[in-house]
C-alpha positions as CSV (number, residue, x, y, z in Angstrom):
1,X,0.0,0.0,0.0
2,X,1.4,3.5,-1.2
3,X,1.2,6.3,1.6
4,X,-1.5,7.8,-1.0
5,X,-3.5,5.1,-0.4
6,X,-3.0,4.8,2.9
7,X,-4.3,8.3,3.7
8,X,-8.3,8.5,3.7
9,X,-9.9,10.3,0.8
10,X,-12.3,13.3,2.1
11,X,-15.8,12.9,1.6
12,X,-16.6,14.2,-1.6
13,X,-19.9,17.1,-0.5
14,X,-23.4,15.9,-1.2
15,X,-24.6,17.6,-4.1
16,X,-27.1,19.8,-1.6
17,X,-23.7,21.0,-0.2
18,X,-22.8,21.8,-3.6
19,X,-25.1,23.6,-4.8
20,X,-25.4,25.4,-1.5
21,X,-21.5,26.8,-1.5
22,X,-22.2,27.6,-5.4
23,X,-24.9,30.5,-4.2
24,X,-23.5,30.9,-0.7
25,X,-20.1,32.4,-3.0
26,X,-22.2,34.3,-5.1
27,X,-23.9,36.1,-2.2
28,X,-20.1,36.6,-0.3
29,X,-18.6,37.8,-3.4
30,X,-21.1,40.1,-4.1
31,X,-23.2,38.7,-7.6
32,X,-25.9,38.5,-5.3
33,X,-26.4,41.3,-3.3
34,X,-28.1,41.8,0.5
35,X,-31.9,42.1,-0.1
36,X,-31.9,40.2,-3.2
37,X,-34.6,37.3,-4.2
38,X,-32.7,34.3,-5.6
39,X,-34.4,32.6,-8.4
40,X,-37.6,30.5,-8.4
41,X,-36.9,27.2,-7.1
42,X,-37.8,25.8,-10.7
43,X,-35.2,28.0,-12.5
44,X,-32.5,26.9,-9.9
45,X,-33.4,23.1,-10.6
46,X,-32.6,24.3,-14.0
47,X,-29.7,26.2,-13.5
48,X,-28.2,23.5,-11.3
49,X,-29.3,20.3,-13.5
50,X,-31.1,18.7,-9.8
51,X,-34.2,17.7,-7.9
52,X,-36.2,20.4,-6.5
53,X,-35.8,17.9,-3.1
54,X,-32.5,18.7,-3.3
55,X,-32.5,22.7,-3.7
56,X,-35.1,22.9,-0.7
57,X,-32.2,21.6,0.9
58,X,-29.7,23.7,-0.1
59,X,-32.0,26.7,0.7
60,X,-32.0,25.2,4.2
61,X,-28.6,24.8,4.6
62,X,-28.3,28.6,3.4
63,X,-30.9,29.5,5.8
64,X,-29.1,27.4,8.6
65,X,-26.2,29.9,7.9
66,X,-28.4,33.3,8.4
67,X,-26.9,33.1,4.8
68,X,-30.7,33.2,3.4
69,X,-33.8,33.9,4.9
70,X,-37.1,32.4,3.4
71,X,-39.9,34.9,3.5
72,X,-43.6,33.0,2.6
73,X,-46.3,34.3,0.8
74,X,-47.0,36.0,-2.2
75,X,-43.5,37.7,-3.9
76,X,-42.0,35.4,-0.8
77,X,-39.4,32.9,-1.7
78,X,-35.5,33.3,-0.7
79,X,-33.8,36.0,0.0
80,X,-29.8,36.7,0.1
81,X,-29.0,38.2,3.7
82,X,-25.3,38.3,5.5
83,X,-25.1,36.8,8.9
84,X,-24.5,39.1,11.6
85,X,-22.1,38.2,14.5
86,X,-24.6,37.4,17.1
87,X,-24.9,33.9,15.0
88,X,-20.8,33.6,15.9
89,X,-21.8,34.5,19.6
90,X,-24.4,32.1,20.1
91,X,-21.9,29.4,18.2
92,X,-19.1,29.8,20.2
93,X,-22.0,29.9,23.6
94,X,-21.9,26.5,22.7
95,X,-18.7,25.0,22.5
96,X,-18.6,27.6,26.1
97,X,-21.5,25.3,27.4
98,X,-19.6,21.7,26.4
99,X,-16.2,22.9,27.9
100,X,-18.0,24.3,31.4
101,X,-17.2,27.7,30.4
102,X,-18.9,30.9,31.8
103,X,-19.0,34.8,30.9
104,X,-16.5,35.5,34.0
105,X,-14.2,33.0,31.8
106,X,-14.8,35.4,28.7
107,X,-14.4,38.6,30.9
108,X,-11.2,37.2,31.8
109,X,-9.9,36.8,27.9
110,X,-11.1,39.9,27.4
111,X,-8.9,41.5,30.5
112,X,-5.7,39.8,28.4
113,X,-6.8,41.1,24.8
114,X,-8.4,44.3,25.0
115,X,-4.8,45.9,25.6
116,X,-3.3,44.0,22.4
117,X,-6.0,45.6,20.5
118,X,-5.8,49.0,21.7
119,X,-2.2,48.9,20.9
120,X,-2.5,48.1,17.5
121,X,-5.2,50.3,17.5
122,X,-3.1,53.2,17.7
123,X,-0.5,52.3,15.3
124,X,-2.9,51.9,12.7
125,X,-6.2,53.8,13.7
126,X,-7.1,56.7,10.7
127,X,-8.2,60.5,11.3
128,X,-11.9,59.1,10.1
129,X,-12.1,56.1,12.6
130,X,-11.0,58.5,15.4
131,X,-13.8,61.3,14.8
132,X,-16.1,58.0,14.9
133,X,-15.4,57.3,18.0
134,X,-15.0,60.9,19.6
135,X,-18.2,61.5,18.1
136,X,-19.6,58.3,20.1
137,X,-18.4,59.2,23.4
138,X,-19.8,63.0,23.0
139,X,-23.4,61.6,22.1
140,X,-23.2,59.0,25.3
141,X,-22.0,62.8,27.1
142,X,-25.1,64.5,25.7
143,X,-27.9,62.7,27.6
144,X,-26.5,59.9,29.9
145,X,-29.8,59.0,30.9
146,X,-31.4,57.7,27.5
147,X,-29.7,53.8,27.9
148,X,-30.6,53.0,24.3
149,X,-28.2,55.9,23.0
150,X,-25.8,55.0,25.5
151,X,-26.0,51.5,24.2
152,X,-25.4,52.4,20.8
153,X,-22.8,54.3,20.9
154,X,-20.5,52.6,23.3
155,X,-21.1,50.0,20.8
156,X,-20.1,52.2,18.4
157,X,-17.3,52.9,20.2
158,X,-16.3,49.7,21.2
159,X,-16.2,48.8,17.0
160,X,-14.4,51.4,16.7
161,X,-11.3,50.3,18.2
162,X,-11.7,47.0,17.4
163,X,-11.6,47.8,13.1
164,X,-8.6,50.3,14.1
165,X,-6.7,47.9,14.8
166,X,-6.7,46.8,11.2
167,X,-7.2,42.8,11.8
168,X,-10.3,41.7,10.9
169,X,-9.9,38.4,12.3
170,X,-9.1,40.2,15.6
171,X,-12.0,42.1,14.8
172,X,-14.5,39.4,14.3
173,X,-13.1,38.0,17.4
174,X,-13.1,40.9,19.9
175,X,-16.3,41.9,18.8
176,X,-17.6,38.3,19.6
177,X,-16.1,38.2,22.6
178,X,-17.9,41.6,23.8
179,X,-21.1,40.3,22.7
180,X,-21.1,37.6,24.7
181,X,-20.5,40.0,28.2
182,X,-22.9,42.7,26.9
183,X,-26.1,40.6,26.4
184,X,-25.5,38.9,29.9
185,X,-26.5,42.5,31.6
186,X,-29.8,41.9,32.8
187,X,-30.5,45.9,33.4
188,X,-29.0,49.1,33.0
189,X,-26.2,50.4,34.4
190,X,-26.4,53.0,36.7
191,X,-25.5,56.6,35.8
192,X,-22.0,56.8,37.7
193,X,-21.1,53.5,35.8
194,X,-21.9,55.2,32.4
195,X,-20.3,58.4,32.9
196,X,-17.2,56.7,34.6
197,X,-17.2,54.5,31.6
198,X,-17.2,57.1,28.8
199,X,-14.3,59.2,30.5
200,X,-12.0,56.3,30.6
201,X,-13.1,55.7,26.8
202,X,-12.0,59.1,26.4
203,X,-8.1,58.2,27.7
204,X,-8.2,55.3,25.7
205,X,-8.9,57.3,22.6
206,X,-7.1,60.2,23.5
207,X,-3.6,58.2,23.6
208,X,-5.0,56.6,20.6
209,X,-4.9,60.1,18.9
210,X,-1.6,60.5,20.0
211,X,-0.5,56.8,18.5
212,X,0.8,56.0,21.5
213,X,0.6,52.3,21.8
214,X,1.7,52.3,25.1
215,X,-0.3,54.5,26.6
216,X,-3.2,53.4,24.4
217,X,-2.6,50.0,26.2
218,X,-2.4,50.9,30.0
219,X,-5.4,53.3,29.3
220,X,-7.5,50.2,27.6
221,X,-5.8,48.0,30.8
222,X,-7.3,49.9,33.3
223,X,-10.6,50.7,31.2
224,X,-11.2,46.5,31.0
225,X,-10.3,46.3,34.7
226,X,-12.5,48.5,36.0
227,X,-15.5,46.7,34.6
228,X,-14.1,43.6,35.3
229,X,-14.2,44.2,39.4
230,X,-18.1,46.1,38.3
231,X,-19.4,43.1,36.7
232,X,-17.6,40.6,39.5
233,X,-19.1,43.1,42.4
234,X,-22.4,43.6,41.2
235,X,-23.2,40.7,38.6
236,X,-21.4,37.6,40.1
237,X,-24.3,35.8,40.6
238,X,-25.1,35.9,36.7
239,X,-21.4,35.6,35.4
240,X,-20.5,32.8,37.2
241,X,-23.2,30.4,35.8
242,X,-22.3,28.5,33.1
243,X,-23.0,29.5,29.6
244,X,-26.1,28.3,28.5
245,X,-27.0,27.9,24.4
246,X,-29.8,28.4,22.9
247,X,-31.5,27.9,19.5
């Protein structure tokens, strides 16, 4: 026996798979665009030379990947959509769940990679990015008691410094990890918390201004840490369960 044959083949993909990656790489590259409706399921059984069975389950393999969404009714059909990083969240929540994992255990990644970023942030962040985020933190200034804005614009902010860093797999991967701390809040934070928040935002991005990755990473150091000891004083009950997934 040859070491060719020795080593196993792969699986060649069933041909739902294949016609699924054949339109799932026409929506990523862009020859179907967000928003779109794909064909009729009888002109893709013509396209693709198969069953109809067989692109019904290629549309739910799409769908399976937030890569399609099937709307019903009259004009309904299938629709080309982009998944959005929640469906990376609620992944990795369960791979969390199988290893015993909980949010304090994310937190604590977070306390060792935040800095990282912020230091590459500041070598790389552009004039553009940093009015982004200056404009964030002066909108969470103007009217700390409307949560929803403060919300959006520390996530805002939060992006910010994450796509300044100019990795987009340490993007995807921050951003994820955030995510995952963020939506175990189970109420608002109170005032102090928010305004405290936003002014050590404001040292983070102010050294980021200055590119200096040092400072850029002590200021994002103490930033993380200080919410670290708030979310282990005040919601250790709730980041100390394990992570619990969810369809």
């Amino acid at each position: 026996m040859t070491i060719e044959e020795s080593v196993p083949r792969a699986r060649a993909p069933k041909i739902s798979a294949r016609v699924a990656n054949v339109i799932a790489d026409q929506i990523l590259g862009g020859g179907i665009v967000v928003g779109q409706r794909l064909p009729t399921e009888k002109e893709m059984v013509a396209e693709h030379g198969v069953a109809r069975t067989t692109v019904r389950e290629a549309l739910r393999l799409l769908e399976s990947r937030d890569l399609v969404t099937i709307k019903s009714g009259i004009g309904g059909g299938p629709v080309a959509k982009r998944p959005e990083l929640e469906s990376l969240g609620n992944t990795m929540k369960l791979f969390l769940q199988i290893n015993g994992a909980n949010i304090s255990d994310v937190i604590d990644v977070r306390l060792m990679m935040e800095p990282i970023v912020a230091r590459q942030a500041a070598a790389n962040v552009t004039d553009d990015q940093l009015e982004t985020m200056q404009l964030a933190l002066d909108r969470m200034r103007e009217d700390p008691g409307d949560y929803a804005n403060f919300q959006e614009n520390n996530a805002v902010f939060q992006r910010g410094v994450y796509e300044a860093a100019g990795n987009p797999a340490l993007r995807i991967v921050m951003e994820t990890l955030w995510l995952l701390v963020r939506d175990a809040e189970p109420s608002e934070h109170p005032m102090a918390t928010r305004l405290a928040a936003v002014e050590m935002q404001q040292d983070v991005l102010d050294a980021m201004r200055d590119r200096d990755q040092d400072a850029s990473a002590t200021a994002m150091s103490a930033f993380v840490e200080e919410t670290a000891k708030y979310y282990r004083r005040r919601l250790n009950e709730i980041i100390s369960r394990p992570v619990h997934w969810q369809m």
